[in-house]
PDB file of the backbone (N, CA, C, O) and the ligand in Angstrom, with CONECT records:
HET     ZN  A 101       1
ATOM      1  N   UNK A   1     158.832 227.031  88.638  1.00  0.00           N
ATOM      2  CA  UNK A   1     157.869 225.927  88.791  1.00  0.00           C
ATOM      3  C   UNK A   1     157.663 225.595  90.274  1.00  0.00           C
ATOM      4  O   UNK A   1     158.655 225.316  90.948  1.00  0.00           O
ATOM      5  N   UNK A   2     156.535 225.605  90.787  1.00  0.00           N
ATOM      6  CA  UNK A   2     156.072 224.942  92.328  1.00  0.00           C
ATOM      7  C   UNK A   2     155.807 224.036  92.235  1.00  0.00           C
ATOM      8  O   UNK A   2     154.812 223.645  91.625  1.00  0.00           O
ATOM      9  N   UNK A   3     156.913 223.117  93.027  1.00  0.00           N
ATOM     10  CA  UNK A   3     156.736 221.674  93.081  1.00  0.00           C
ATOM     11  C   UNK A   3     156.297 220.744  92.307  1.00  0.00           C
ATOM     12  O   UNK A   3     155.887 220.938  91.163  1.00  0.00           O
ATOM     13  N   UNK A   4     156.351 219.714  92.854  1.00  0.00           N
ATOM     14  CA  UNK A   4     155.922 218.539  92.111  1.00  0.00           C
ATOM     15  C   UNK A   4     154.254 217.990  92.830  1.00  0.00           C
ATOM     16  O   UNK A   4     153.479 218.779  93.370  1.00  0.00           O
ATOM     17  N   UNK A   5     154.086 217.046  92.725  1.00  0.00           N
ATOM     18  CA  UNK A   5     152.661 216.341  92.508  1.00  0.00           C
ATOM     19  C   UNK A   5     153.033 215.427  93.674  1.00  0.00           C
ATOM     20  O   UNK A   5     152.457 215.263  94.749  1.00  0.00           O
ATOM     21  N   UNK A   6     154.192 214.853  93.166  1.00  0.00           N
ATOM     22  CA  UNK A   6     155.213 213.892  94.328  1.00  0.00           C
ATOM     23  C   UNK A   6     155.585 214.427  95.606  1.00  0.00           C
ATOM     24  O   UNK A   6     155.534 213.759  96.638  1.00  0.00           O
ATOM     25  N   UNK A   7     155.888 215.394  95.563  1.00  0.00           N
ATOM     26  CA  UNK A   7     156.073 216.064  97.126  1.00  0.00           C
ATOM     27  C   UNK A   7     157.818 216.056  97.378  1.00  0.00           C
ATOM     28  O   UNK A   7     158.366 216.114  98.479  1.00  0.00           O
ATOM     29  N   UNK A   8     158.534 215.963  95.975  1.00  0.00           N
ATOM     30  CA  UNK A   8     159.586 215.339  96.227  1.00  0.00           C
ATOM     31  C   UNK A   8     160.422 216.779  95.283  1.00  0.00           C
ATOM     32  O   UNK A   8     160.175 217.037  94.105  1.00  0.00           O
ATOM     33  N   UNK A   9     161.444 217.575  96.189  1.00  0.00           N
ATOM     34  CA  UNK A   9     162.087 218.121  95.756  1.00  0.00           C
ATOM     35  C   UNK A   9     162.556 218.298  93.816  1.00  0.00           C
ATOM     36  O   UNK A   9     163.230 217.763  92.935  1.00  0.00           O
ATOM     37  N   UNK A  10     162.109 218.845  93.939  1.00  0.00           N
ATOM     38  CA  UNK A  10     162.871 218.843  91.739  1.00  0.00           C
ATOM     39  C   UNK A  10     164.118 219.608  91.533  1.00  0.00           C
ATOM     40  O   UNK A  10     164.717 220.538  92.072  1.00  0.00           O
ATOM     41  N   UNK A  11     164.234 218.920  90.654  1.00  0.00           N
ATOM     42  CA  UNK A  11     165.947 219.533  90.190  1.00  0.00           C
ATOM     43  C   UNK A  11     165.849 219.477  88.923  1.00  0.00           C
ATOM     44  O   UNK A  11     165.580 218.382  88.429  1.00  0.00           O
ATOM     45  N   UNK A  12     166.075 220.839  87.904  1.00  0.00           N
ATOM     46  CA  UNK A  12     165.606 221.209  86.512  1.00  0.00           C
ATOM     47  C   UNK A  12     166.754 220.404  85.363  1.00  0.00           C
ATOM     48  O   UNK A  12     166.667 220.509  84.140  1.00  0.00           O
ATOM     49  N   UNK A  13     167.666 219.713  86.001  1.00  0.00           N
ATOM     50  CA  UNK A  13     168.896 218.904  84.799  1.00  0.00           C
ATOM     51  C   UNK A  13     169.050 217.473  85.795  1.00  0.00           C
ATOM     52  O   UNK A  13     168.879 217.266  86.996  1.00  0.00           O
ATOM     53  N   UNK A  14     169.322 216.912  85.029  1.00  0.00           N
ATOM     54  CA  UNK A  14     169.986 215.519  85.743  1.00  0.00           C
ATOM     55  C   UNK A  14     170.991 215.777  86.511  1.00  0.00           C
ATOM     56  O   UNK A  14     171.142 215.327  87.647  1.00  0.00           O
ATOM     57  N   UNK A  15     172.090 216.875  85.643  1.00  0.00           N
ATOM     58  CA  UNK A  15     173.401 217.177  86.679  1.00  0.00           C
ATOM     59  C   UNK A  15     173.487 217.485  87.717  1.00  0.00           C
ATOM     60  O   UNK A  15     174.434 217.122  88.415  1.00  0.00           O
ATOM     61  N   UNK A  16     172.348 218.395  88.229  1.00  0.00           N
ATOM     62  CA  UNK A  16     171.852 219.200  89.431  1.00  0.00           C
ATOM     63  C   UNK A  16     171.473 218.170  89.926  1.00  0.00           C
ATOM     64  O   UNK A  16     172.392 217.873  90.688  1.00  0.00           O
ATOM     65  N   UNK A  17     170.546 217.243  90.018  1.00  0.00           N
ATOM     66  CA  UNK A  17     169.767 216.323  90.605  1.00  0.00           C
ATOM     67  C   UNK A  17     171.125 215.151  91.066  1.00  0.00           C
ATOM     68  O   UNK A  17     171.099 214.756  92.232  1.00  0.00           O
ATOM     69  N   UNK A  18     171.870 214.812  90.463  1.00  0.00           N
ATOM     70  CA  UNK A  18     173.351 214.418  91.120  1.00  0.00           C
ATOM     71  C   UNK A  18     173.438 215.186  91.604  1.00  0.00           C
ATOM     72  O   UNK A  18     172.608 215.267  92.510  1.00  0.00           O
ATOM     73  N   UNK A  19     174.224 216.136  91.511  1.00  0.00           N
ATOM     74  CA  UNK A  19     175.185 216.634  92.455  1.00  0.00           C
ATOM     75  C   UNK A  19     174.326 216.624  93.915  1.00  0.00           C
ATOM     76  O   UNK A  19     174.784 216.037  94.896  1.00  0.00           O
ATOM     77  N   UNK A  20     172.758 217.485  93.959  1.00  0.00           N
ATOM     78  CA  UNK A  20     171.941 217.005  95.217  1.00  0.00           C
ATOM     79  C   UNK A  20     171.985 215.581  95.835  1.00  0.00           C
ATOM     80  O   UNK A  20     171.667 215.291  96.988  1.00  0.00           O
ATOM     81  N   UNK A  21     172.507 214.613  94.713  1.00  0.00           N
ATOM     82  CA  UNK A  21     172.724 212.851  95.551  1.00  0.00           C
ATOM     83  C   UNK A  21     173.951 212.860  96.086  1.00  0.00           C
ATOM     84  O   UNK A  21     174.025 212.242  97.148  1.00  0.00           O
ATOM     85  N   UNK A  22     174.938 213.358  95.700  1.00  0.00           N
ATOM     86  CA  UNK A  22     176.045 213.298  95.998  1.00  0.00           C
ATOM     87  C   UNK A  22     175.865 214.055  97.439  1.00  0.00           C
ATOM     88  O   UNK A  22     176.321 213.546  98.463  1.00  0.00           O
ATOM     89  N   UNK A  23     175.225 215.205  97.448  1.00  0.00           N
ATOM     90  CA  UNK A  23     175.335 216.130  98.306  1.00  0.00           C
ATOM     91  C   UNK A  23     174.952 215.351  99.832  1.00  0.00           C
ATOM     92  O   UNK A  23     175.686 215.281 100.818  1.00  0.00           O
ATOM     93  N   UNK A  24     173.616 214.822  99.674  1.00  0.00           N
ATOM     94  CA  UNK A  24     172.824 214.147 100.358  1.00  0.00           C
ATOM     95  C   UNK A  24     173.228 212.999 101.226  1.00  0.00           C
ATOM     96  O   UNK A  24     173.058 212.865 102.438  1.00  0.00           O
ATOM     97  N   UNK A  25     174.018 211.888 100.034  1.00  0.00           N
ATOM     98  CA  UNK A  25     174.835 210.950 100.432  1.00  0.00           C
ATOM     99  C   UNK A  25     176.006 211.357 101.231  1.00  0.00           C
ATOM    100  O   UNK A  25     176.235 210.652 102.214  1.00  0.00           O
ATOM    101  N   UNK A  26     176.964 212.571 100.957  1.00  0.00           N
ATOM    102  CA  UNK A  26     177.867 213.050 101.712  1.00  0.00           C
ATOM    103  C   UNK A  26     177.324 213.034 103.277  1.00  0.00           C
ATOM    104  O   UNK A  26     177.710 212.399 104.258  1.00  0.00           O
ATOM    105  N   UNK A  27     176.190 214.072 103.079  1.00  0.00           N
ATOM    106  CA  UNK A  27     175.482 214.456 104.262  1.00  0.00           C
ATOM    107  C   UNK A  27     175.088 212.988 105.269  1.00  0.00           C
ATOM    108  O   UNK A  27     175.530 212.919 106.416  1.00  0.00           O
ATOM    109  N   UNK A  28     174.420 212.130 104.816  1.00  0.00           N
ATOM    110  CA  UNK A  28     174.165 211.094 105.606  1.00  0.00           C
ATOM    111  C   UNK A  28     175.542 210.404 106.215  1.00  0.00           C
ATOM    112  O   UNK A  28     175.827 210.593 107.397  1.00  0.00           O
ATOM    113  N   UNK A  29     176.238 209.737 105.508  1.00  0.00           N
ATOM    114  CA  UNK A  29     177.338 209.328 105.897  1.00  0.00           C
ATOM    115  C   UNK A  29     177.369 208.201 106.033  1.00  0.00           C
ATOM    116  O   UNK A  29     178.384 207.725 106.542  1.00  0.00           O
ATOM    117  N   UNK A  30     176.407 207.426 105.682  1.00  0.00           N
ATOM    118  CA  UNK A  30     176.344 205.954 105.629  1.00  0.00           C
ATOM    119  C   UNK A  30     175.946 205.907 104.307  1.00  0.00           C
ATOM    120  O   UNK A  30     175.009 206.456 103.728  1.00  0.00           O
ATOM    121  N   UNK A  31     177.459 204.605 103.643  1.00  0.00           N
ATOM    122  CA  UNK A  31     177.305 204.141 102.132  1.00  0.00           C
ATOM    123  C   UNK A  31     176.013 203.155 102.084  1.00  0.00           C
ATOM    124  O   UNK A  31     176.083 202.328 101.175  1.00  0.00           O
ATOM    125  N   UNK A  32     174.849 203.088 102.892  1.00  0.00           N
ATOM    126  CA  UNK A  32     174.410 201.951 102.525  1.00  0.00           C
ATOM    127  C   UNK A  32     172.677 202.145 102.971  1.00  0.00           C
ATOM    128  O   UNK A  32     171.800 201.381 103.372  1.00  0.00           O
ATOM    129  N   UNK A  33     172.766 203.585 102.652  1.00  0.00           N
ATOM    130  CA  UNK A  33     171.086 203.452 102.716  1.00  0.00           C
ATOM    131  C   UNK A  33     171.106 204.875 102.091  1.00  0.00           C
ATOM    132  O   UNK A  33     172.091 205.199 101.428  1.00  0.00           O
ATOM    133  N   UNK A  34     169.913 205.879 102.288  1.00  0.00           N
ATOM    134  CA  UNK A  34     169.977 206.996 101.159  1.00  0.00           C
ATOM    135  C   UNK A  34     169.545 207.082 100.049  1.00  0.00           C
ATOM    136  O   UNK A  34     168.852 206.109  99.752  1.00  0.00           O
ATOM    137  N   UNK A  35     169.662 207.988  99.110  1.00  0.00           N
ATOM    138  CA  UNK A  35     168.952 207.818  98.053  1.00  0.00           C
ATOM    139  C   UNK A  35     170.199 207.689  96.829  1.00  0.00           C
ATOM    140  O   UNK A  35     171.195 208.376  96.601  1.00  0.00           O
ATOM    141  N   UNK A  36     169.706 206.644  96.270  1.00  0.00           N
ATOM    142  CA  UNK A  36     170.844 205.940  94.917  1.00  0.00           C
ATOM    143  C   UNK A  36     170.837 206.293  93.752  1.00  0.00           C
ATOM    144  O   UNK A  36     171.526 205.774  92.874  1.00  0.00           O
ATOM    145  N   UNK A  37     169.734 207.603  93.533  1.00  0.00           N
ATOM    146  CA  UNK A  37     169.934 208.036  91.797  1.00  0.00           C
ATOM    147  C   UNK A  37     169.127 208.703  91.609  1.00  0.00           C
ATOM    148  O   UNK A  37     168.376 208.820  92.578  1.00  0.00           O
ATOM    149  N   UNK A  38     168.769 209.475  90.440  1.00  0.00           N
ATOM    150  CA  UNK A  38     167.734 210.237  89.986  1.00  0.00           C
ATOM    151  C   UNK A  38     167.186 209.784  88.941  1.00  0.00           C
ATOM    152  O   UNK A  38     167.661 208.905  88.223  1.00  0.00           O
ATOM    153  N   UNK A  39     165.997 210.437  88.762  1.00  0.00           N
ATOM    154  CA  UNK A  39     165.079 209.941  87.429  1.00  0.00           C
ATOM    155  C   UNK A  39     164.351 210.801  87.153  1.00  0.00           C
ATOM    156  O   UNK A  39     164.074 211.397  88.193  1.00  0.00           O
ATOM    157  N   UNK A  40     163.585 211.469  85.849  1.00  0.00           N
ATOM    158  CA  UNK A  40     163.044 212.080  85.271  1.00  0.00           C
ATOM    159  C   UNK A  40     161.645 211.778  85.596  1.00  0.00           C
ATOM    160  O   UNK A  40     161.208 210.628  85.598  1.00  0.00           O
ATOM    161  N   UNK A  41     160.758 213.097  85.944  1.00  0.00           N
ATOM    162  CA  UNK A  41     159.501 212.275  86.209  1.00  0.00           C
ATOM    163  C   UNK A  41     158.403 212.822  85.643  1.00  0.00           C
ATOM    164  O   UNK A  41     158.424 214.042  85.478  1.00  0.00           O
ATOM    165  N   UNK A  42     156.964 211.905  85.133  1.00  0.00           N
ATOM    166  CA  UNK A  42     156.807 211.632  84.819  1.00  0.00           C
ATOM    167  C   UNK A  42     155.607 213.366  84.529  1.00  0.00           C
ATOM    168  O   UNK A  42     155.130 213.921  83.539  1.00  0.00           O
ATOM    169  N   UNK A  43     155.592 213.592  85.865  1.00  0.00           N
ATOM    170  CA  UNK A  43     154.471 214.358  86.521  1.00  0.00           C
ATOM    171  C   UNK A  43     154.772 215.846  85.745  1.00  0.00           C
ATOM    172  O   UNK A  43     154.054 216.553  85.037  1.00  0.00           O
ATOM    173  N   UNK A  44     156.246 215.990  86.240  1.00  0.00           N
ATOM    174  CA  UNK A  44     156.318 217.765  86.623  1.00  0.00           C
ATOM    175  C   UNK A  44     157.832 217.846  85.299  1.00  0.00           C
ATOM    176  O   UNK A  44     158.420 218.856  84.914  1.00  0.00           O
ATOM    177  N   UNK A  45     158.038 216.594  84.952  1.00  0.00           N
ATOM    178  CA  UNK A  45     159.231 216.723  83.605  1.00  0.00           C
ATOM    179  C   UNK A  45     160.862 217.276  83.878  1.00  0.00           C
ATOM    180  O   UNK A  45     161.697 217.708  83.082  1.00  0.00           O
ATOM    181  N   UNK A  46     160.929 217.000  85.776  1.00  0.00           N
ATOM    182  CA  UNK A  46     162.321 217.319  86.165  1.00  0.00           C
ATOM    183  C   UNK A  46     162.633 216.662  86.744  1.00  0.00           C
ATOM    184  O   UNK A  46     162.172 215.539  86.538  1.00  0.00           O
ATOM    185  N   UNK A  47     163.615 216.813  87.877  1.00  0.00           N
ATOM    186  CA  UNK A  47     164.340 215.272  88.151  1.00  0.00           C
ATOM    187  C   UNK A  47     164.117 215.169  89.481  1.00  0.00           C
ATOM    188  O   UNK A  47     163.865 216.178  90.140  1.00  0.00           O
ATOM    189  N   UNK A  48     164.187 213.865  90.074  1.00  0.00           N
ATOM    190  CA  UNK A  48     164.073 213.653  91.364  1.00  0.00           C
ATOM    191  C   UNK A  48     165.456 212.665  92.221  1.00  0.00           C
ATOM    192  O   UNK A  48     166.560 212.358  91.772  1.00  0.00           O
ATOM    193  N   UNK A  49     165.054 212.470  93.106  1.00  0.00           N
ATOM    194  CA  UNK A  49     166.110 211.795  94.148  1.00  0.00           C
ATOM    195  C   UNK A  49     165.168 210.648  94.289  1.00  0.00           C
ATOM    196  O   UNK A  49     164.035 210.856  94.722  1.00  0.00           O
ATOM    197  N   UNK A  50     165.587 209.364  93.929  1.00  0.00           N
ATOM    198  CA  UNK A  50     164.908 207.906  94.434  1.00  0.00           C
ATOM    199  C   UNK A  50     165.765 206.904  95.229  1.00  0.00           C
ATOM    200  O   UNK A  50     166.948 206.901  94.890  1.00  0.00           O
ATOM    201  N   UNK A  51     165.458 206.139  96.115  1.00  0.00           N
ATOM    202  CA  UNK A  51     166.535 205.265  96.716  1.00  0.00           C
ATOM    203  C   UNK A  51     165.958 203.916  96.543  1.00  0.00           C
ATOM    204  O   UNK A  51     166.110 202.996  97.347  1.00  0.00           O
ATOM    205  N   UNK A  52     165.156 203.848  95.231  1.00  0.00           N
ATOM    206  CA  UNK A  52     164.859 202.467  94.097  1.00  0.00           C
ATOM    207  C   UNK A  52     165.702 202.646  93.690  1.00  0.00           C
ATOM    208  O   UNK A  52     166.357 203.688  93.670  1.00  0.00           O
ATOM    209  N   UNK A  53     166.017 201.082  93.002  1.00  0.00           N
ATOM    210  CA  UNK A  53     166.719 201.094  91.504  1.00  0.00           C
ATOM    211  C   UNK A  53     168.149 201.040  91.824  1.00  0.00           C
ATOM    212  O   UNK A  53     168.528 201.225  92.980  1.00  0.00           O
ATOM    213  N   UNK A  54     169.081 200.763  90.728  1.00  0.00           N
ATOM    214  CA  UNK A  54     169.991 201.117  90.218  1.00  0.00           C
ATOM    215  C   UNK A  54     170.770 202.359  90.803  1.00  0.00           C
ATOM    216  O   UNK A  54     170.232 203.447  90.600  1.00  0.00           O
ATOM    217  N   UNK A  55     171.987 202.351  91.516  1.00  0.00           N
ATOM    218  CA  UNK A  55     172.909 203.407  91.746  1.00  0.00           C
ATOM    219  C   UNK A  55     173.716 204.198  90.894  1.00  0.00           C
ATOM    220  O   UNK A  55     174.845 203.814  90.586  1.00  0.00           O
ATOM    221  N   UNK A  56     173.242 205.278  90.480  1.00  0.00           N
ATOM    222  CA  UNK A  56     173.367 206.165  89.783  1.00  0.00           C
ATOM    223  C   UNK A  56     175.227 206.301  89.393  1.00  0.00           C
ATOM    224  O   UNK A  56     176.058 206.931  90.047  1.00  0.00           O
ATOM    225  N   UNK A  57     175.428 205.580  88.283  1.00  0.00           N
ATOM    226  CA  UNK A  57     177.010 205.934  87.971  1.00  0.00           C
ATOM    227  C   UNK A  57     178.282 206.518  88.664  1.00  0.00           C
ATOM    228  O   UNK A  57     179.329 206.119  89.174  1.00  0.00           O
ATOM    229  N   UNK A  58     177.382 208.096  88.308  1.00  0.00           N
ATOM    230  CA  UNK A  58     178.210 208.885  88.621  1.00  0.00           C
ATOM    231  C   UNK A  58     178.434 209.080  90.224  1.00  0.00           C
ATOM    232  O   UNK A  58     179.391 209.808  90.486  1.00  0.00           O
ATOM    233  N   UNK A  59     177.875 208.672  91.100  1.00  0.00           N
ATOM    234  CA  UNK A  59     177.545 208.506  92.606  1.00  0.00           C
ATOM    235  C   UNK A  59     178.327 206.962  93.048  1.00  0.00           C
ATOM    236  O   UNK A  59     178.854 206.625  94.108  1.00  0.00           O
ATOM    237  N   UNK A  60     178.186 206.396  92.054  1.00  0.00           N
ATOM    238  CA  UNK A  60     179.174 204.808  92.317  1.00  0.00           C
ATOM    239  C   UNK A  60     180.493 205.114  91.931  1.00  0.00           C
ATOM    240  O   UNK A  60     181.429 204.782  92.658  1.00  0.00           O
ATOM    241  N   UNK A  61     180.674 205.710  90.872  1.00  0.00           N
ATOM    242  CA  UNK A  61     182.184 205.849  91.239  1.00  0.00           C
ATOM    243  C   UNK A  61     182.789 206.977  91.946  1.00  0.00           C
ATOM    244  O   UNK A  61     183.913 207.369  91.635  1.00  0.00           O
ATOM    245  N   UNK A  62     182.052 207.563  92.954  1.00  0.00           N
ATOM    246  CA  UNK A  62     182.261 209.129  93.823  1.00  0.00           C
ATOM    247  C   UNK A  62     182.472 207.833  94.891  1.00  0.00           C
ATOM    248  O   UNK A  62     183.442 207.885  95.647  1.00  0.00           O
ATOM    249  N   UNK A  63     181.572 206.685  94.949  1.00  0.00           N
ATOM    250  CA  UNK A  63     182.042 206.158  96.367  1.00  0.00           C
ATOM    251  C   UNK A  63     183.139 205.085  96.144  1.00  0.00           C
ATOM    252  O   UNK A  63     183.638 204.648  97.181  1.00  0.00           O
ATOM    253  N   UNK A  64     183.591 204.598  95.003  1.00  0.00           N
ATOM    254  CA  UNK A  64     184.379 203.777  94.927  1.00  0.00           C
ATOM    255  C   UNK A  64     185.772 204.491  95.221  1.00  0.00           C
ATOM    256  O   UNK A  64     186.664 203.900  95.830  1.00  0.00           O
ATOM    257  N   UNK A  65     185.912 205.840  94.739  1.00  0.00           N
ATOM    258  CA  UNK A  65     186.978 206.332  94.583  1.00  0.00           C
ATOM    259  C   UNK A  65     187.339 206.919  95.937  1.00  0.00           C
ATOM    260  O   UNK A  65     188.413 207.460  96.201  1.00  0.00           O
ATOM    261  N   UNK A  66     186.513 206.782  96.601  1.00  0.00           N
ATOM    262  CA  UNK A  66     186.703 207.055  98.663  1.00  0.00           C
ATOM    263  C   UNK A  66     186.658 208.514  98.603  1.00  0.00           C
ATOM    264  O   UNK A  66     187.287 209.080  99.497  1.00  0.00           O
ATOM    265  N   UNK A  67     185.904 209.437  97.535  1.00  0.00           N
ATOM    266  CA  UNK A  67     185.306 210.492  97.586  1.00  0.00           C
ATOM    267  C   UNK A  67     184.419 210.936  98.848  1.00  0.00           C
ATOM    268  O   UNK A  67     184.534 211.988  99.478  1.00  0.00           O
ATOM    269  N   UNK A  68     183.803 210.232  98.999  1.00  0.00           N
ATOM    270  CA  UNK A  68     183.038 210.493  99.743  1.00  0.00           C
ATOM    271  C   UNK A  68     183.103 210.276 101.303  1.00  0.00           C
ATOM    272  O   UNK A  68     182.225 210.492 102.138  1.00  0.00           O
ATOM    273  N   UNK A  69     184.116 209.891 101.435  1.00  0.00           N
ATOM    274  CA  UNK A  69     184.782 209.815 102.833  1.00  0.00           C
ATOM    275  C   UNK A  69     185.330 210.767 102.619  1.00  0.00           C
ATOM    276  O   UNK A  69     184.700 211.666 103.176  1.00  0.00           O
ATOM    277  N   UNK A  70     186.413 211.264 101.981  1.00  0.00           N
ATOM    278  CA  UNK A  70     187.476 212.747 101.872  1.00  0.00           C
ATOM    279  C   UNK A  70     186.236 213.750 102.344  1.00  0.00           C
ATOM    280  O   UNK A  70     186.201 214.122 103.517  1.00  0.00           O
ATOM    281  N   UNK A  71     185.451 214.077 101.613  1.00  0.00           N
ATOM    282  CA  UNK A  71     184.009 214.988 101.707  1.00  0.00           C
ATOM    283  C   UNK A  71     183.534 214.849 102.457  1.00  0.00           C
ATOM    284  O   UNK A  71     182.818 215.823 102.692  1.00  0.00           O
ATOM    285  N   UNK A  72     183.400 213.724 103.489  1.00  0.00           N
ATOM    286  CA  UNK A  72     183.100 213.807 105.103  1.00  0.00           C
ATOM    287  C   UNK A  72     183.642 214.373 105.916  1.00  0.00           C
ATOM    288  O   UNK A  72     183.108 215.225 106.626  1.00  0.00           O
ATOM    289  N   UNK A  73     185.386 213.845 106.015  1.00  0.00           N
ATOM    290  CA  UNK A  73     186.334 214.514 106.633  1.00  0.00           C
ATOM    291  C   UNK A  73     185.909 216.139 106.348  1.00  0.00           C
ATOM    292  O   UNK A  73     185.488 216.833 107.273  1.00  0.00           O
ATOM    293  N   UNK A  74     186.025 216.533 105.322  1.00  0.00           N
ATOM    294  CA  UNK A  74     186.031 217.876 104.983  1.00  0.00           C
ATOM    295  C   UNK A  74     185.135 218.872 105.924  1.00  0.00           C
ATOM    296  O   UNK A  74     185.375 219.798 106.699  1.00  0.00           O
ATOM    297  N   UNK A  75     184.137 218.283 105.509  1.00  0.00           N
ATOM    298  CA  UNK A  75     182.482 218.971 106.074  1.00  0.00           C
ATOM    299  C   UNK A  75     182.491 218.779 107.700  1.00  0.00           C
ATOM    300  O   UNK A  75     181.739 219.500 108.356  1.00  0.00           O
ATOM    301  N   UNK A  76     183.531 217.586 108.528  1.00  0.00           N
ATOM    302  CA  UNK A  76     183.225 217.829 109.750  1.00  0.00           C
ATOM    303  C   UNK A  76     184.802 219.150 110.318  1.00  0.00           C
ATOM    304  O   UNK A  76     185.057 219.898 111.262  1.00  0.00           O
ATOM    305  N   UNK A  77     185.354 218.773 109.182  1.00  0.00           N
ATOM    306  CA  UNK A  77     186.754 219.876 109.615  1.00  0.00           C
ATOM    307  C   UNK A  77     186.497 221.378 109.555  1.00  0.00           C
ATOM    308  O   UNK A  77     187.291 222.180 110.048  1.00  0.00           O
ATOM    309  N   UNK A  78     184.972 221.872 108.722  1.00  0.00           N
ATOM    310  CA  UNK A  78     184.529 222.639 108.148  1.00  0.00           C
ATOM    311  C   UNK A  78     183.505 223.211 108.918  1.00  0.00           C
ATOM    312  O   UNK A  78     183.175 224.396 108.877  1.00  0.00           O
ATOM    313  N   UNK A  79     182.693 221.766 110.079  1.00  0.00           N
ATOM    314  CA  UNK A  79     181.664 222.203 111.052  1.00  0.00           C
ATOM    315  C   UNK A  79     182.706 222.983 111.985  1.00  0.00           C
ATOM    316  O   UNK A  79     182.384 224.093 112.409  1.00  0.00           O
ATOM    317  N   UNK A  80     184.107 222.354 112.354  1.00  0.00           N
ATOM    318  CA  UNK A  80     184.565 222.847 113.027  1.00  0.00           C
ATOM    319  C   UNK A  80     185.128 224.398 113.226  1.00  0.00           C
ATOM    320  O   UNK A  80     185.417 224.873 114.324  1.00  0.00           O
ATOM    321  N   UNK A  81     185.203 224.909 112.299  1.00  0.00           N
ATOM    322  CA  UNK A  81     185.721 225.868 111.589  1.00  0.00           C
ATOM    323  C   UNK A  81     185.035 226.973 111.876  1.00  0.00           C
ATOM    324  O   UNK A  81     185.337 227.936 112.581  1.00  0.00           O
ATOM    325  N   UNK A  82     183.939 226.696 111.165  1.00  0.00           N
ATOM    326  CA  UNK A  82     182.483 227.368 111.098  1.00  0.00           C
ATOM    327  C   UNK A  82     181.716 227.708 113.449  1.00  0.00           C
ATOM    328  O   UNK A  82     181.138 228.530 114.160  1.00  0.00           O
ATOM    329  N   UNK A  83     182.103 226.896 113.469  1.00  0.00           N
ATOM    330  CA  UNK A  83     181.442 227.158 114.846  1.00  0.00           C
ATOM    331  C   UNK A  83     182.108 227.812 115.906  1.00  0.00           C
ATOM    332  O   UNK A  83     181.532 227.993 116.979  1.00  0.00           O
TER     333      UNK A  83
HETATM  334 ZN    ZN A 101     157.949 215.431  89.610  1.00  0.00          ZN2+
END
């Protein structure tokens, strides 16, 4: 499928479309802006990344559980590695 209508990346399961929030949120590194969940849309019938709404469960308890700091550490121990 090519794209959406939205202009906004698709992801063919909800699970995928997390794990891309998770991914994303890792990547930014600030708990407090970013995108907070996915939703099914309306257009193209797959999932997207929105930073409306409601924080997506499974992404609230990745940050409650200080996941997502460990996964920071990781990825900069990992830039290091890598370069
Ligand atoms: Zn769409």
């Amino acid at each position: 499928m090519a794209g959406c209508i939205t202009g906004k990346k698709s992801y063919t399961t909800e699970s995928l479309a997390e794990d891309a929030l998770i991914e994303a949120r890792t990547r930014h590194g600030d708990e407090k802006s970013g995108p907070v969940g996915v939703y099914r849309c309306e257009d193209c019938g797959q999932y997207h990344l929105t930073s409306n709404g409601v924080m997506n469960s499974r992404l609230a308890k990745y940050i409650k559980e200080g996941k997502l700091k460990l996964n920071q550490e990781a990825n900069r121990w990992k830039g290091r590695l890598d370069r």
